[in-house]
Phi, psi and omega in degrees: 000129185276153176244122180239146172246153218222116153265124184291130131197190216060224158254341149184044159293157161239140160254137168250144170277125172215148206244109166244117208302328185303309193255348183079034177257135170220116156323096164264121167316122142051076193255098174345280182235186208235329179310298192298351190279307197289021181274309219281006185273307181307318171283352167262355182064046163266141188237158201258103189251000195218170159213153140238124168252153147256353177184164213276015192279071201005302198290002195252352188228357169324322202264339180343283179314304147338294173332289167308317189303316190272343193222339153105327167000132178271155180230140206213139161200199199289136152293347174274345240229347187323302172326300177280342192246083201297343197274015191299123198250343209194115192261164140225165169207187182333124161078003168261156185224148190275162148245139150277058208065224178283322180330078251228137175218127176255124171281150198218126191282112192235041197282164169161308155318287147267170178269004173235016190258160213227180183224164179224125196291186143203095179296319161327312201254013166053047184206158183204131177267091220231036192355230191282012193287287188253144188213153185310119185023063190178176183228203141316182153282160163286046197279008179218352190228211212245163176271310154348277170321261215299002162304344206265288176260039159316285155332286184312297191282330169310321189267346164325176172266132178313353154251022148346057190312149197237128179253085183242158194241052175209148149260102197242338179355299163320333192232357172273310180295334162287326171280325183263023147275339167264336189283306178282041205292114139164344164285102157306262207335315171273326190293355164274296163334303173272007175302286197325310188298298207282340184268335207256319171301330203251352153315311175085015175257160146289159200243000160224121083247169173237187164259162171295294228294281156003285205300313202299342196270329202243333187279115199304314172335275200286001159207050145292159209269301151244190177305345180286292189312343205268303173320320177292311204268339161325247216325329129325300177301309180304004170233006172272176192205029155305000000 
């Protein structure tokens, strides 16, 4: 069973850890910056042997070089993505798969944020790593694809088993959950969420990983009907100011 850890940083991006105890391998997900991750690796006594990115977007590859230079690590990312991430020893894209010690991570093509960006499955563990693609009730921005794509992988991820942990890398929950009380005014399920979300902020907690399962009942994104609708409220949202 892998053990993972939720590193704060920035203003409000996670670098996640994820530790698998059999081989003494340990991963970081999509890492900003490099101090806080090797302290918080160095205080669990994980040694840090992999990076995974999902995609080329300073704050999700920032801490890379740094990483490597101190711990010697391979760094694995998008294959669409080769260009933007120099620091890459090892691409993936759709149907290939990482190891983590016995762990196996299935990669998954989720472009639209970016056009090469990818999520990492992992099923044994009941996790997906899903950098900017999917988010506690919200999605990316479209800033390289199509609203067509991301219904698509809407879709994709949306169909995992509903107790998926979903691993995302912003705390945007709050303000994605305000917009989808306008998208939704009549879903109990998010006006129930956001008591929990707005009590779990104020609080000083975080509101992820979230579920498949979460998403499908509360995300407007993932339960729009098709790309047009998906498409109406991306644009709403990106204008909203609630």
């Amino acid at each position: 069973m892998i053990e993972i850890a939720r590193i704060p940083v920035l203003s409000d991006n996670y670098v996640w850890l994820v530790h698998e105890p059999g081989s003494g391998e340990t991963t970081v997900i999509d890492p900003s910056v490099a101090e806080p991750v090797l302290a918080e690796a160095a205080r669990r006594g994980w040694r840090i042997t992999q990076i995974w990115n999902t995609h080329w977007h300073p704050d999700h590859t920032g801490g890379n070089a740094e990483i490597k230079a101190a711990t010697g690590c391979t760094i694995t990312g998008p294959a669409g993505e080769t260009a933007k991430i120099p620091t890459l020893d090892a691409t993936v894209s759709e149907g290939d798969r990482t190891m983590l010690g016995a762990i196996e991570a299935q990669v998954i093509d989720v472009p639209a944020h970016t056009a090469g960006h990818i999520a990492y499955h992992l099923p044994t563990e009941g996790a997906v790593f899903v950098g900017d693609t999917l988010f506690a009730m919200g999605c990316g921005r479209l800033f390289e694809g199509t609203p067509e794509q991301m219904f698509a992988n809407m879709r994709r991820l949306g169909a995992l088993p509903g107790d998926t942990r979903v691993y995302c890398a912003h705390e945007y929950t709050q303000s994605n959950g305000r917009y989808a009380l306008v998208a939704e005014p009549d879903n109990a399920d998010i006006a129930s969420r956001m008591r929990a979300v707005d009590a779990a902020r104020a609080a000083g907690e975080a509101t992820v990983p979230t579920t498949i399962a979460l998403e499908r009942a509360t995300n407007p994104f993932m339960r729009a009907r098709d790309a047009a609708e998906l498409a109406e409220r991306r644009a709403a949202k990106d204008n909203f100011r609630g």
